[in-house]
MARTI-467448 format. One record per atom (N, C-alpha, C): residue number from 1; atom name; x, y, z negated. Coordinates in steps of 0.05 Angstrom, whole numbers. Each point is the difference from the previous one (the first is absolute). Example, Ala and Ser with C-alpha at 12.3 -4.5 7.8 and 13.67 -1.06 7.14 Angstrom:
# MARTI-467448
<site n="1" atom="N" c1="264" c2="-114" c3="-156"/>
<site n="1" atom="CA" c1="-18" c2="24" c3="0"/>
<site n="1" atom="C" c1="18" c2="24" c3="0"/>
<site n="2" atom="N" c1="-7" c2="21" c3="14"/>
<site n="2" atom="CA" c1="16" c2="24" c3="-1"/>
<site n="2" atom="C" c1="-15" c2="22" c3="-14"/>
# end
This chain:
# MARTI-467448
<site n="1" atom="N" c1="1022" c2="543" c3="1307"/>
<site n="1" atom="CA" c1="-14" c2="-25" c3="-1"/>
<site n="1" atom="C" c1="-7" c2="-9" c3="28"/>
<site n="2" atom="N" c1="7" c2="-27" c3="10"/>
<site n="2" atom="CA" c1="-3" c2="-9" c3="22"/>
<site n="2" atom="C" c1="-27" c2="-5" c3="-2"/>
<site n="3" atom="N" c1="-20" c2="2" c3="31"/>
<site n="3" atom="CA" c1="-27" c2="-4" c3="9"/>
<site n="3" atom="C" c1="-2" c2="-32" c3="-10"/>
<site n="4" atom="N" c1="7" c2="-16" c3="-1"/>
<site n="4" atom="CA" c1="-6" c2="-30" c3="-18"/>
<site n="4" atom="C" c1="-2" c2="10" c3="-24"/>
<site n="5" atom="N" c1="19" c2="12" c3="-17"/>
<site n="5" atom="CA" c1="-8" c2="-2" c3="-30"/>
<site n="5" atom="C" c1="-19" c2="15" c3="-3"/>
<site n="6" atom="N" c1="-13" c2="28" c3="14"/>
<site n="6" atom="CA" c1="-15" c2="12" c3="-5"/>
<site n="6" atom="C" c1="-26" c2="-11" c3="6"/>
<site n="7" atom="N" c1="-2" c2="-25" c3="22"/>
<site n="7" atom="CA" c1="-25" c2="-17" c3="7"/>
<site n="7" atom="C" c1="-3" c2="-15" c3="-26"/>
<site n="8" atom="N" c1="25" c2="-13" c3="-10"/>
<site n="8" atom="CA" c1="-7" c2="-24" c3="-21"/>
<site n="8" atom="C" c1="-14" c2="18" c3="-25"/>
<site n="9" atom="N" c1="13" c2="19" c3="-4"/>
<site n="9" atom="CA" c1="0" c2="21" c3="-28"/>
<site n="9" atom="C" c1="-33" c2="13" c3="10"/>
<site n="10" atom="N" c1="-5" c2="-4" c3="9"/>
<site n="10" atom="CA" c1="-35" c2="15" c3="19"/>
<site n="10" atom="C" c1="-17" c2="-28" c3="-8"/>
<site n="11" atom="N" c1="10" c2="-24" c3="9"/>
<site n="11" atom="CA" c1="-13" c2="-21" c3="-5"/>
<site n="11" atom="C" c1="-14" c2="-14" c3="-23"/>
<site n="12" atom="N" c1="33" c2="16" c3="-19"/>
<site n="12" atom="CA" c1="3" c2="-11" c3="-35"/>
<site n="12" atom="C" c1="-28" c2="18" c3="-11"/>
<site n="13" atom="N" c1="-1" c2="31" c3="10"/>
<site n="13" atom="CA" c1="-27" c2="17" c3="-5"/>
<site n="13" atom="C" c1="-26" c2="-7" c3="12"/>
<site n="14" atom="N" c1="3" c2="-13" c3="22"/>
<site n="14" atom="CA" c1="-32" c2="-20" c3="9"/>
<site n="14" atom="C" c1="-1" c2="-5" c3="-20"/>
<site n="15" atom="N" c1="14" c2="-24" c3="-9"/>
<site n="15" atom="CA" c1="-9" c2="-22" c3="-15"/>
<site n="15" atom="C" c1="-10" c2="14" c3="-37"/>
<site n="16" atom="N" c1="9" c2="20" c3="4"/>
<site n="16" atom="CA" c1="-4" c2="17" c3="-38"/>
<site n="16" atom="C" c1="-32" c2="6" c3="15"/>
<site n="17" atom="N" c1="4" c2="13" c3="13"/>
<site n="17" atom="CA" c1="-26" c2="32" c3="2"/>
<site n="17" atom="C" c1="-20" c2="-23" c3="15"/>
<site n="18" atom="N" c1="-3" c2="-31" c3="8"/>
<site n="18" atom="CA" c1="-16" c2="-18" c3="3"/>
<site n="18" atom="C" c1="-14" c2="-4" c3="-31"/>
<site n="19" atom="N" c1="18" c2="-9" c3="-17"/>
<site n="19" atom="CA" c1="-1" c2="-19" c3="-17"/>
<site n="19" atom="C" c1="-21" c2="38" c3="-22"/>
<site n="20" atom="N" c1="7" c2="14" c3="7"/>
<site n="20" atom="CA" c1="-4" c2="22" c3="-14"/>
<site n="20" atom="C" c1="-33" c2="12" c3="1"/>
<site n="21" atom="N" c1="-6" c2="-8" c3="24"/>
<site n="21" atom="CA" c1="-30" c2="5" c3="13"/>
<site n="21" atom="C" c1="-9" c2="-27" c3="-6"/>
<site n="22" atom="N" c1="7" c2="-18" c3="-6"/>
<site n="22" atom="CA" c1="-24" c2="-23" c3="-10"/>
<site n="22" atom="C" c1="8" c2="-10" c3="-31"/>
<site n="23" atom="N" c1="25" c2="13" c3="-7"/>
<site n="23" atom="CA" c1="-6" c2="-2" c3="-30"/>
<site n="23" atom="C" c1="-21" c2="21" c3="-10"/>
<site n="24" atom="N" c1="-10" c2="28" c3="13"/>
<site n="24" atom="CA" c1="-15" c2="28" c3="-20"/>
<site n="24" atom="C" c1="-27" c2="-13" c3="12"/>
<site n="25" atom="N" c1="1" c2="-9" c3="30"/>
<site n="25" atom="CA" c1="-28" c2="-10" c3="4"/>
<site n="25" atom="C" c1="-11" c2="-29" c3="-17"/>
<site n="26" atom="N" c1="15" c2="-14" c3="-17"/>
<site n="26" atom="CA" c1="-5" c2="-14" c3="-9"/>
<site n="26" atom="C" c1="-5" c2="2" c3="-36"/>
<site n="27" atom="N" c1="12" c2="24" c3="-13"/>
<site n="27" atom="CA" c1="-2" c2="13" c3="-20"/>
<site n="27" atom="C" c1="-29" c2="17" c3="-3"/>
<site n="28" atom="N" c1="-3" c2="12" c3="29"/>
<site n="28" atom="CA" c1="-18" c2="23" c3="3"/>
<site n="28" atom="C" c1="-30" c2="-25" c3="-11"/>
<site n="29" atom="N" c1="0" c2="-35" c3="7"/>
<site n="29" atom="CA" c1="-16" c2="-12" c3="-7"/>
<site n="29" atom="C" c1="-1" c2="-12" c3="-29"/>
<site n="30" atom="N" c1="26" c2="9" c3="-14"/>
<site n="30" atom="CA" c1="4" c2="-11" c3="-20"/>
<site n="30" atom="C" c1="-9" c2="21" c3="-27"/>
<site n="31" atom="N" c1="-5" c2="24" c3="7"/>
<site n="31" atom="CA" c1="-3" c2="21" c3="-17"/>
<site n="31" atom="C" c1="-28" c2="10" c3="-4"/>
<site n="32" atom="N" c1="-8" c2="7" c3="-22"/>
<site n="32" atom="CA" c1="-37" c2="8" c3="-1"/>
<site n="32" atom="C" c1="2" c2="33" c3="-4"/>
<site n="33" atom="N" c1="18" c2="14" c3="-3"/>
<site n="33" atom="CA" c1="-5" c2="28" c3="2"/>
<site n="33" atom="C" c1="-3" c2="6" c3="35"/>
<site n="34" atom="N" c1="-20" c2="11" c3="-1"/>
<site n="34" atom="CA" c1="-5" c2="6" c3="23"/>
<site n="34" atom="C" c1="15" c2="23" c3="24"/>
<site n="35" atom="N" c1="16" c2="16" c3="-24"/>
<site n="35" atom="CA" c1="27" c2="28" c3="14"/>
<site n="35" atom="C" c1="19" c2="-9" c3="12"/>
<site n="36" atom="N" c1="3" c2="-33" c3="-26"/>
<site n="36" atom="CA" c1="30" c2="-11" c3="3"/>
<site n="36" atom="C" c1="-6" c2="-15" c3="29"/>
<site n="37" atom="N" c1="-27" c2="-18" c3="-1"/>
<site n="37" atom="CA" c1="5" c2="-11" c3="34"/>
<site n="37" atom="C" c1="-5" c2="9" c3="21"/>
<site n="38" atom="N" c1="-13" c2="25" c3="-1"/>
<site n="38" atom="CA" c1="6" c2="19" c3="25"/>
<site n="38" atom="C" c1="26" c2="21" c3="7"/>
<site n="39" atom="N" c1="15" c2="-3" c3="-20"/>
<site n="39" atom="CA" c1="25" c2="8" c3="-1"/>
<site n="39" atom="C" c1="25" c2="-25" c3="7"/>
<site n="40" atom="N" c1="-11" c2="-24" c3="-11"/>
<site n="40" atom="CA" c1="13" c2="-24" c3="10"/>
<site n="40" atom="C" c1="3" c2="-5" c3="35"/>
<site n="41" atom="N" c1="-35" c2="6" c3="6"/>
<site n="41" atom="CA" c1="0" c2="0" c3="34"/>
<site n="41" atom="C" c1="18" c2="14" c3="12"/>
<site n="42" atom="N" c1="-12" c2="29" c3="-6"/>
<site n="42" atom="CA" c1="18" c2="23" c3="12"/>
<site n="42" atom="C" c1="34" c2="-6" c3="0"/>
<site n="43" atom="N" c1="3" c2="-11" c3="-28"/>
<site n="43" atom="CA" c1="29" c2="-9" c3="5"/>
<site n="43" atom="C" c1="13" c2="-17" c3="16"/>
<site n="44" atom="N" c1="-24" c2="-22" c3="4"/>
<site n="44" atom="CA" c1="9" c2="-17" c3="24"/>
<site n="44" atom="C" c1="9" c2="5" c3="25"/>
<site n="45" atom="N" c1="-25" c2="18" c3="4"/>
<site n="45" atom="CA" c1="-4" c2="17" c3="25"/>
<site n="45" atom="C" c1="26" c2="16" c3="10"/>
<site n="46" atom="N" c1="7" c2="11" c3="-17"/>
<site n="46" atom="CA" c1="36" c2="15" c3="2"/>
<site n="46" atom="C" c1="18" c2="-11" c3="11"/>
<site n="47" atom="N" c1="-9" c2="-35" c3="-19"/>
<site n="47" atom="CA" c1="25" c2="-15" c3="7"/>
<site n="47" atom="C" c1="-5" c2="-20" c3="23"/>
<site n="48" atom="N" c1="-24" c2="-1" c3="12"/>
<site n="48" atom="CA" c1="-8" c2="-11" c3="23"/>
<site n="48" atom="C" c1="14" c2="21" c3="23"/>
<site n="49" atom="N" c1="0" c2="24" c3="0"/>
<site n="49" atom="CA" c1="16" c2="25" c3="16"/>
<site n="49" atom="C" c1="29" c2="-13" c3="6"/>
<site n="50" atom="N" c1="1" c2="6" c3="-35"/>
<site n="50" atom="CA" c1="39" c2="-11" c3="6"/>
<site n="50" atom="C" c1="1" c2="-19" c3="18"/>
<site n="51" atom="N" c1="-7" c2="-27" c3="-4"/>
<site n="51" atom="CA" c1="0" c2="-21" c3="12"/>
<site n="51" atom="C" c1="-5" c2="1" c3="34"/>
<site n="52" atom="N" c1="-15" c2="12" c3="8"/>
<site n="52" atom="CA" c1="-4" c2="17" c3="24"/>
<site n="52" atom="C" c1="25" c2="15" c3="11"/>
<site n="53" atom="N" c1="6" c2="20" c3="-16"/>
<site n="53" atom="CA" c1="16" c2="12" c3="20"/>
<site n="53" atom="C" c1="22" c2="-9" c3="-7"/>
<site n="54" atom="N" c1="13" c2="-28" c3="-27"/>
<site n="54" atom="CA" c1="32" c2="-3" c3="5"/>
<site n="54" atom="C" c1="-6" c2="-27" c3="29"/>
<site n="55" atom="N" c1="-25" c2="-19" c3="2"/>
<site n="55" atom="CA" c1="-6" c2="-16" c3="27"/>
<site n="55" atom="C" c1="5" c2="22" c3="26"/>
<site n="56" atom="N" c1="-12" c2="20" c3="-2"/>
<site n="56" atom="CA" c1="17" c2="13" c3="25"/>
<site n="56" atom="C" c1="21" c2="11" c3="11"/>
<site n="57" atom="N" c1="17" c2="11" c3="-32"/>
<site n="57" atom="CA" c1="30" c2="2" c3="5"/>
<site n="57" atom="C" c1="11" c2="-22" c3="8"/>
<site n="58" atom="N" c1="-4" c2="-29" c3="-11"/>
<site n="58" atom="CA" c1="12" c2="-14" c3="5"/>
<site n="58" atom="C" c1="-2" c2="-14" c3="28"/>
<site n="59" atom="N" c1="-24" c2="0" c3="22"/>
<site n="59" atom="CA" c1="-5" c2="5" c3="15"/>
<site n="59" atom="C" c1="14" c2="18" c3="28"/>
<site n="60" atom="N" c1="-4" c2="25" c3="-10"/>
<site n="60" atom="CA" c1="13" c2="19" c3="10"/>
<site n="60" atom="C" c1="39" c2="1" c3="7"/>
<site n="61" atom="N" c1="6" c2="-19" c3="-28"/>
<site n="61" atom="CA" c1="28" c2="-8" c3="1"/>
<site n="61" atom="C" c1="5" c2="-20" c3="10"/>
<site n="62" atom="N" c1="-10" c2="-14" c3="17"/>
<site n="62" atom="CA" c1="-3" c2="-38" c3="22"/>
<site n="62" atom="C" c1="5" c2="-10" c3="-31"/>
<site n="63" atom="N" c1="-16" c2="-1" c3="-19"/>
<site n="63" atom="CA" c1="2" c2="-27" c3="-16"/>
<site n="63" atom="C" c1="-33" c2="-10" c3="2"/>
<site n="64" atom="N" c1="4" c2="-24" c3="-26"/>
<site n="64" atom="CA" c1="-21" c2="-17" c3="12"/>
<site n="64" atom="C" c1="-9" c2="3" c3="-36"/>
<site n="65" atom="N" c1="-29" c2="16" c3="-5"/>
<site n="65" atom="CA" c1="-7" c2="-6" c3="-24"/>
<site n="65" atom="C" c1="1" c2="-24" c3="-18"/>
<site n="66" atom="N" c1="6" c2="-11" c3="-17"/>
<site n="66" atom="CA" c1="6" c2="-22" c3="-24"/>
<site n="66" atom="C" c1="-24" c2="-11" c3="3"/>
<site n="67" atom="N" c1="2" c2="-24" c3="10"/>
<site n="67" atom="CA" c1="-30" c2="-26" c3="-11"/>
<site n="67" atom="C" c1="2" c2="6" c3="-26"/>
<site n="68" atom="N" c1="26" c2="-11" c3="-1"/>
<site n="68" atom="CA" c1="-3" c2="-11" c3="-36"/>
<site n="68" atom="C" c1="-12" c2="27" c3="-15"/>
<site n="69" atom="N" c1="11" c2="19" c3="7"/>
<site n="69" atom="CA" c1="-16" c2="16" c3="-18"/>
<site n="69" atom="C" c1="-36" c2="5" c3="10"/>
<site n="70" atom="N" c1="-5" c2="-8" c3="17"/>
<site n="70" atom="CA" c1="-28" c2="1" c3="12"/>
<site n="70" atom="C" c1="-17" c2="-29" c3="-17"/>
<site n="71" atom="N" c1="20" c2="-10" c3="1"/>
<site n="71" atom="CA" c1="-16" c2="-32" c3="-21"/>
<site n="71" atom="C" c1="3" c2="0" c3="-35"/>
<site n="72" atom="N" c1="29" c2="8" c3="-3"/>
<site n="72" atom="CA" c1="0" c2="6" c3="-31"/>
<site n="72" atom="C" c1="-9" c2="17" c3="-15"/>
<site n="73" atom="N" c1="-1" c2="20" c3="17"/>
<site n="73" atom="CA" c1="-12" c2="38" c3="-14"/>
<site n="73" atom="C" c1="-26" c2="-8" c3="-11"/>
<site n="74" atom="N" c1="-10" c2="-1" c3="21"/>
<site n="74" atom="CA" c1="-33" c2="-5" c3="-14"/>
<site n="74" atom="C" c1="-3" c2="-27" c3="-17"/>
<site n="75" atom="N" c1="18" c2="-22" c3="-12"/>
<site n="75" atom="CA" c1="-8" c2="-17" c3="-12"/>
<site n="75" atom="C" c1="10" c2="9" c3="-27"/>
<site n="76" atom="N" c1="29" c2="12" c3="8"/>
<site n="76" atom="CA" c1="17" c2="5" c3="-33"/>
<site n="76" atom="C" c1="-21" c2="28" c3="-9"/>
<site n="77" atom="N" c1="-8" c2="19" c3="9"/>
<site n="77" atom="CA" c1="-17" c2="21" c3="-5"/>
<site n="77" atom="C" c1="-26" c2="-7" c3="-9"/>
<site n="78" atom="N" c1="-13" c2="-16" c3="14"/>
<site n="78" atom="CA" c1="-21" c2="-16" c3="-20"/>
<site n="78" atom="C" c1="-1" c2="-6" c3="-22"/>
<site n="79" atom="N" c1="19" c2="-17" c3="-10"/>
<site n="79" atom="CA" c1="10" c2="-19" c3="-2"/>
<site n="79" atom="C" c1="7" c2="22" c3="-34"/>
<site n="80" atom="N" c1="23" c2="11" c3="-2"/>
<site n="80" atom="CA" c1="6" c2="33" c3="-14"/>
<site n="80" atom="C" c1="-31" c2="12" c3="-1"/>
<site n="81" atom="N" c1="-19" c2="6" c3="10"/>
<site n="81" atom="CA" c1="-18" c2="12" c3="0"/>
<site n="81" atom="C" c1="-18" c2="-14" c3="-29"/>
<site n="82" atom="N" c1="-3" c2="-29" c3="8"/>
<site n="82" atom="CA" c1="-19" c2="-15" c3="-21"/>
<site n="82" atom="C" c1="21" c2="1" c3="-20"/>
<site n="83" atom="N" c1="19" c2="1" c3="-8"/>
<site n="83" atom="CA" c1="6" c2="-6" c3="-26"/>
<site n="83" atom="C" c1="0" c2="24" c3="-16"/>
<site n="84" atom="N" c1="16" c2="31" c3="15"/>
<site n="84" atom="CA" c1="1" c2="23" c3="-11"/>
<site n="84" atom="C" c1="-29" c2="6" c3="-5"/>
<site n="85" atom="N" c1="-22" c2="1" c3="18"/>
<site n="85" atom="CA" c1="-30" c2="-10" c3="-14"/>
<site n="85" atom="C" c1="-3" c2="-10" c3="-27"/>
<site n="86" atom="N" c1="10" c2="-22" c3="-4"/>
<site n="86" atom="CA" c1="-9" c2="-20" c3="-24"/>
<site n="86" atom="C" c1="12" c2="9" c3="-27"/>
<site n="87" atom="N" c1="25" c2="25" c3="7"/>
<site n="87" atom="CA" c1="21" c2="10" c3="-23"/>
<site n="87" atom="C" c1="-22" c2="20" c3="-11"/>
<site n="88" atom="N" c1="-15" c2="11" c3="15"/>
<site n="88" atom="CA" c1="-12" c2="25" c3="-20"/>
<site n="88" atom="C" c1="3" c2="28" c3="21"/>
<site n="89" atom="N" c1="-17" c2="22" c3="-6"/>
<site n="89" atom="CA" c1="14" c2="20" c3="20"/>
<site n="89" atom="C" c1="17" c2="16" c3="-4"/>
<site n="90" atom="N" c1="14" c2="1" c3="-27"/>
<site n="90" atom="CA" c1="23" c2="13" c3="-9"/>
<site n="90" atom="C" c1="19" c2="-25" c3="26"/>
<site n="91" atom="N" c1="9" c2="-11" c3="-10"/>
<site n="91" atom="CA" c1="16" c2="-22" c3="4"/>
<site n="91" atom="C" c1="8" c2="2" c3="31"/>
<site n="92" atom="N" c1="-28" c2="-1" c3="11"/>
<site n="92" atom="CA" c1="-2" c2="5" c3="41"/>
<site n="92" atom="C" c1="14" c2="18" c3="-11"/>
<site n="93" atom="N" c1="-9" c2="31" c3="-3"/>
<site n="93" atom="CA" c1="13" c2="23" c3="6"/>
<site n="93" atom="C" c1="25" c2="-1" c3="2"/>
<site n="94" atom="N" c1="8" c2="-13" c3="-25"/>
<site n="94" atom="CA" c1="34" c2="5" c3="-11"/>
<site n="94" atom="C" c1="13" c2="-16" c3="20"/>
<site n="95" atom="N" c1="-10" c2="-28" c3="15"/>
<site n="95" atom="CA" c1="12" c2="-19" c3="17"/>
<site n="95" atom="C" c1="2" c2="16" c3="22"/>
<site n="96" atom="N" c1="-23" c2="12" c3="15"/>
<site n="96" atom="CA" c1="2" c2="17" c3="20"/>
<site n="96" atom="C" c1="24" c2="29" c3="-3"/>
<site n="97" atom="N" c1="2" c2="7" c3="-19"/>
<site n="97" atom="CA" c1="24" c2="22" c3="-3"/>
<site n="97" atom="C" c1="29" c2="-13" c3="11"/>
<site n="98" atom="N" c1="-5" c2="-17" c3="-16"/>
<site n="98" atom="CA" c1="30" c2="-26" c3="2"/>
<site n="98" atom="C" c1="11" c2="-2" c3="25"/>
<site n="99" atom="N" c1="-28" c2="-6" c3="16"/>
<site n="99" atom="CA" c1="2" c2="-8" c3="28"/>
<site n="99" atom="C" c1="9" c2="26" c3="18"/>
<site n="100" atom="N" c1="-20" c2="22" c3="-3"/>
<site n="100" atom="CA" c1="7" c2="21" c3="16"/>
<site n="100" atom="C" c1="27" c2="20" c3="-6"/>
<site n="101" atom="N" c1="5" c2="1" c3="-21"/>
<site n="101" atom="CA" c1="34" c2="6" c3="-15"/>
<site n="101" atom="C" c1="14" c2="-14" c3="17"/>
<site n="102" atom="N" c1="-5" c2="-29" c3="12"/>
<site n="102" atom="CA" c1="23" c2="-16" c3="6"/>
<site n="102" atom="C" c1="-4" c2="6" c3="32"/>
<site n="103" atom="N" c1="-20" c2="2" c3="6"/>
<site n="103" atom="CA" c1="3" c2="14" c3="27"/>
<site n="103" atom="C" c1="12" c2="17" c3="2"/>
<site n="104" atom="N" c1="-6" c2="21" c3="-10"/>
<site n="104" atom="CA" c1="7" c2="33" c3="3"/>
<site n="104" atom="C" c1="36" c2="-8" c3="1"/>
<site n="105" atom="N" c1="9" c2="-14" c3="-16"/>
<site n="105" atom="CA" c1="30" c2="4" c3="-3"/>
<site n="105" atom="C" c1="11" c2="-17" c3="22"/>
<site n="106" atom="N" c1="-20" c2="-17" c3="18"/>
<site n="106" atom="CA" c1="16" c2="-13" c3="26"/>
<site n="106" atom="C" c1="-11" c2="18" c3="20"/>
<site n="107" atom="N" c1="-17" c2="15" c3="11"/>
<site n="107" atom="CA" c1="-5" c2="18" c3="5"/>
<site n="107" atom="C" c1="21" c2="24" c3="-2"/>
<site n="108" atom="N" c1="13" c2="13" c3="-19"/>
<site n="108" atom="CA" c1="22" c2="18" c3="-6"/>
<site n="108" atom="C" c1="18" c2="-18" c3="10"/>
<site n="109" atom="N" c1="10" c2="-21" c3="-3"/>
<site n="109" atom="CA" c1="19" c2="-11" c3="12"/>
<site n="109" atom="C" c1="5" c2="4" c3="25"/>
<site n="110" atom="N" c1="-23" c2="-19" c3="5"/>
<site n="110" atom="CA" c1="-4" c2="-6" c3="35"/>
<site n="110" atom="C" c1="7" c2="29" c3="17"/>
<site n="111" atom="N" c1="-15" c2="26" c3="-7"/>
<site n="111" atom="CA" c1="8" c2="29" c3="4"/>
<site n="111" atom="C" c1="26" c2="8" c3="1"/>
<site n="112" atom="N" c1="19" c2="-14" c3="-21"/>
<site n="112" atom="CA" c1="22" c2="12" c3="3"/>
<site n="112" atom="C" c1="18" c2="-15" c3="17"/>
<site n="113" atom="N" c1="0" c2="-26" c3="12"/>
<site n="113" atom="CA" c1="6" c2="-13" c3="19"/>
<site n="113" atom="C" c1="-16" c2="-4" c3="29"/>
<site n="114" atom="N" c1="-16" c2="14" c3="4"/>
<site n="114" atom="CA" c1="-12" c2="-1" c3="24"/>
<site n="114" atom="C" c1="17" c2="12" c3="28"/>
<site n="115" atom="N" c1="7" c2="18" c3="-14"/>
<site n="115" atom="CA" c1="15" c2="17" c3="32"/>
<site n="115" atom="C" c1="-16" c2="24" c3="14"/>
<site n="116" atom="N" c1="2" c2="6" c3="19"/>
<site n="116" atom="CA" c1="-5" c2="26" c3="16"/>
<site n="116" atom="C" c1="-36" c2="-6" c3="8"/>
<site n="117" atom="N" c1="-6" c2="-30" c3="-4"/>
<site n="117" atom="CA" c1="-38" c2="6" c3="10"/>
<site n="117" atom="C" c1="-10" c2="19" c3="-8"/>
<site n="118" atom="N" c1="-11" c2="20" c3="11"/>
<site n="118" atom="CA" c1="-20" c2="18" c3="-18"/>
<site n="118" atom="C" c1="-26" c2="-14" c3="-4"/>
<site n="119" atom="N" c1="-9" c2="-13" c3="20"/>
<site n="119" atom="CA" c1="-28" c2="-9" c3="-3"/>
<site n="119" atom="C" c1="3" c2="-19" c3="-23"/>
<site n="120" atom="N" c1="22" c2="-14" c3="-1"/>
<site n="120" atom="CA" c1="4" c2="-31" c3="-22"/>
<site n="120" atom="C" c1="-4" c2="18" c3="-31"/>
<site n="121" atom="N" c1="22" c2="24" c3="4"/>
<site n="121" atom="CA" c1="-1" c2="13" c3="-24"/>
<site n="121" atom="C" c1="-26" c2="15" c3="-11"/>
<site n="122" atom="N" c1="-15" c2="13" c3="19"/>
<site n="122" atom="CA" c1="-20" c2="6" c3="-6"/>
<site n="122" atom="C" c1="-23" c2="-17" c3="-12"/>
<site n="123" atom="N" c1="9" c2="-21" c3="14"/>
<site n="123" atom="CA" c1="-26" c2="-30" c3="-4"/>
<site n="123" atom="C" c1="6" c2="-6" c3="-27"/>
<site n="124" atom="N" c1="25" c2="-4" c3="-3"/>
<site n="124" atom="CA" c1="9" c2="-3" c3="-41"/>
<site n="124" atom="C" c1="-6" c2="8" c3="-14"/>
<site n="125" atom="N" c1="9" c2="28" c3="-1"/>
<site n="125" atom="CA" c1="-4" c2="25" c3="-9"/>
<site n="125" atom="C" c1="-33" c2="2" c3="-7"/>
<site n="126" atom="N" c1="-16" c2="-5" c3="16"/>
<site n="126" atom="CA" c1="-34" c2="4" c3="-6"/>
<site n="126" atom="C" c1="-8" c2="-27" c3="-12"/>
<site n="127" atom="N" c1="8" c2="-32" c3="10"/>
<site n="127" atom="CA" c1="-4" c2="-14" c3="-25"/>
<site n="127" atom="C" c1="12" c2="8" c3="-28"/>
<site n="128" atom="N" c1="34" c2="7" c3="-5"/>
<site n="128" atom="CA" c1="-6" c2="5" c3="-26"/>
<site n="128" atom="C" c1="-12" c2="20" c3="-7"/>
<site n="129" atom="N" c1="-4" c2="23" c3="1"/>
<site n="129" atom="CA" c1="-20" c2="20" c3="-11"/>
<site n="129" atom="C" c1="-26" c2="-16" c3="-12"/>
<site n="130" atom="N" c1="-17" c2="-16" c3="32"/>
<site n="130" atom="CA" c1="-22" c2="-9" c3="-13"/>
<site n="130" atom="C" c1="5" c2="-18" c3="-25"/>
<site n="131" atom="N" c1="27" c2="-14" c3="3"/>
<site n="131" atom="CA" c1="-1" c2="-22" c3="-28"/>
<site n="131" atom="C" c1="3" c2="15" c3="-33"/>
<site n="132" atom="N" c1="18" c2="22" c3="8"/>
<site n="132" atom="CA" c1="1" c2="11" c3="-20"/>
<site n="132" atom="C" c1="-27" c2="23" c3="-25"/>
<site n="133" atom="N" c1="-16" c2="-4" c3="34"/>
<site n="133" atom="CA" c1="-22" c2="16" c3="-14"/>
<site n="133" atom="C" c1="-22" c2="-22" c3="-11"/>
<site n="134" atom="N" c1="6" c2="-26" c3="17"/>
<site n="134" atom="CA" c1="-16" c2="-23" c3="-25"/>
<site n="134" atom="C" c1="7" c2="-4" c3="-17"/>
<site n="135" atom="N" c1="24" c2="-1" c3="-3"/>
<site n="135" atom="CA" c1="16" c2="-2" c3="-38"/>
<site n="135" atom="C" c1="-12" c2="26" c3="-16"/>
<site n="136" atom="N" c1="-2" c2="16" c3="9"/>
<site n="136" atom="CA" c1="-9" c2="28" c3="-17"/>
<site n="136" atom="C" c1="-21" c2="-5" c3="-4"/>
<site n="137" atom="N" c1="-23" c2="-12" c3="20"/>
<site n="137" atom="CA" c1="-29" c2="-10" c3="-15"/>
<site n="137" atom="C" c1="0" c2="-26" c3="-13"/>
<site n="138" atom="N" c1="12" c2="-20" c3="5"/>
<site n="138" atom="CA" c1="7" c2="-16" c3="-17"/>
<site n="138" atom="C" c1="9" c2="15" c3="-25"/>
<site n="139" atom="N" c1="13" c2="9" c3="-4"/>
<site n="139" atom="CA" c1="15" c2="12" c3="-25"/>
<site n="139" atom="C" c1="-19" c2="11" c3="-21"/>
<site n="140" atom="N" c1="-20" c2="24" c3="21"/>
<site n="140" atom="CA" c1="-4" c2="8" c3="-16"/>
<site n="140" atom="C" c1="-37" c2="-12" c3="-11"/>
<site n="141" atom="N" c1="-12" c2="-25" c3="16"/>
<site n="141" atom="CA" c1="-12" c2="1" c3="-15"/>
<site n="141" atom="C" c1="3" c2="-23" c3="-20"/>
<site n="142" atom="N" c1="22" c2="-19" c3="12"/>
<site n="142" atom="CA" c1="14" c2="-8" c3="-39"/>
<site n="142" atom="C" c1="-2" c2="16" c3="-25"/>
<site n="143" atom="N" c1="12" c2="26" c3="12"/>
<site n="143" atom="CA" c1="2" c2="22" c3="-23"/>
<site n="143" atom="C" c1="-35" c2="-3" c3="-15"/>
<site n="144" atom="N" c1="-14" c2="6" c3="12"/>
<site n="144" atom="CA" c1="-28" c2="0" c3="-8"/>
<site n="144" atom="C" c1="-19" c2="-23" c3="-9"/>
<site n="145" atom="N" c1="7" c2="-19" c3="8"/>
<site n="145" atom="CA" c1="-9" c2="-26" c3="-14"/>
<site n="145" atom="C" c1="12" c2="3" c3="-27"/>
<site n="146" atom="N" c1="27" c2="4" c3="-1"/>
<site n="146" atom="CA" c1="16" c2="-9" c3="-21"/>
<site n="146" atom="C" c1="-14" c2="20" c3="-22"/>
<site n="147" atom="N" c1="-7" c2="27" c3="6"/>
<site n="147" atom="CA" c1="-3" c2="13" c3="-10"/>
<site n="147" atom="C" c1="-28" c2="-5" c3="-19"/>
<site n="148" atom="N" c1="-23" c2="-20" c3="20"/>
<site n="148" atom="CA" c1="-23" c2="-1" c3="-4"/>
<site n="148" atom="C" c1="-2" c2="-25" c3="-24"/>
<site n="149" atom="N" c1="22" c2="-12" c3="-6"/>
<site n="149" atom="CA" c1="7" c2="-29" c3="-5"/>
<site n="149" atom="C" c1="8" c2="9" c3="-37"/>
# end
């Protein structure tokens, strides 16, 4: 993969892992269990990292981080935030699985087309882990609502 596609394909993940930290911070306000929105934060928090360190890969590689994703992230993540709110907290959960599933598999992608970076691969490699281990708490406390229901 040529250093352009790997800037634009870095850019396309600004713009997710933006929209990702102000959709859970905007959920984290939409929810009254008190585990789920300090678990909402914390999740933000993760994905405030991501966002961090794919701005410095991209950086690091002479590109120029995405406005658009600096202007859209936080409006479409809001934006997702109030309505998965308004569905119920099964509903967030299950929307948030949706979302991080669909990461995780551009993520695997992006990994198998990256090339020889170790640092790029490493940087992947530790977002998806973290995404995959929010789907497992997503997952599993669906499992437990559902259970309580």
């Amino acid at each position: 993969m040529e250093k352009a596609e790997i800037i634009k394909k870095l850019n396309w993940f600004y713009l997710l892992e933006i929209n990702q930290v102000h959709l859970y911070r905007m959920q984290s306000r939409q929810v009254d269990d008190f585990y789920l929105q300090k678990t909402l934060e914390r999740v933000a928090e993760i994905e405030q990292g991501h966002v961090e360190n794919i701005r410095a890969k991209i950086v690091e590689l002479g590109g120029i981080p995405g406005m658009f994703g600096e202007i859209a992230g936080p409006f479409s993540g809001s934006v997702a935030g109030l309505a998965t709110g308004a569905a119920g907290t099964v509903a967030l959960l299950k929307a948030n699985i949706q979302l991080e599933e669909k990461a995780m598999k551009d993520y695997r992608d992006f990994i198998l087309q990256a090339g020889k970076d170790s640092d790029l691969f490493n940087l992947l490699w530790s977002n998806l882990i973290d995404e995959d281990l929010h789907t497992a708490w997503f997952s599993n406390k669906v499992q437990e609502l559902e259970k309580r229901q």
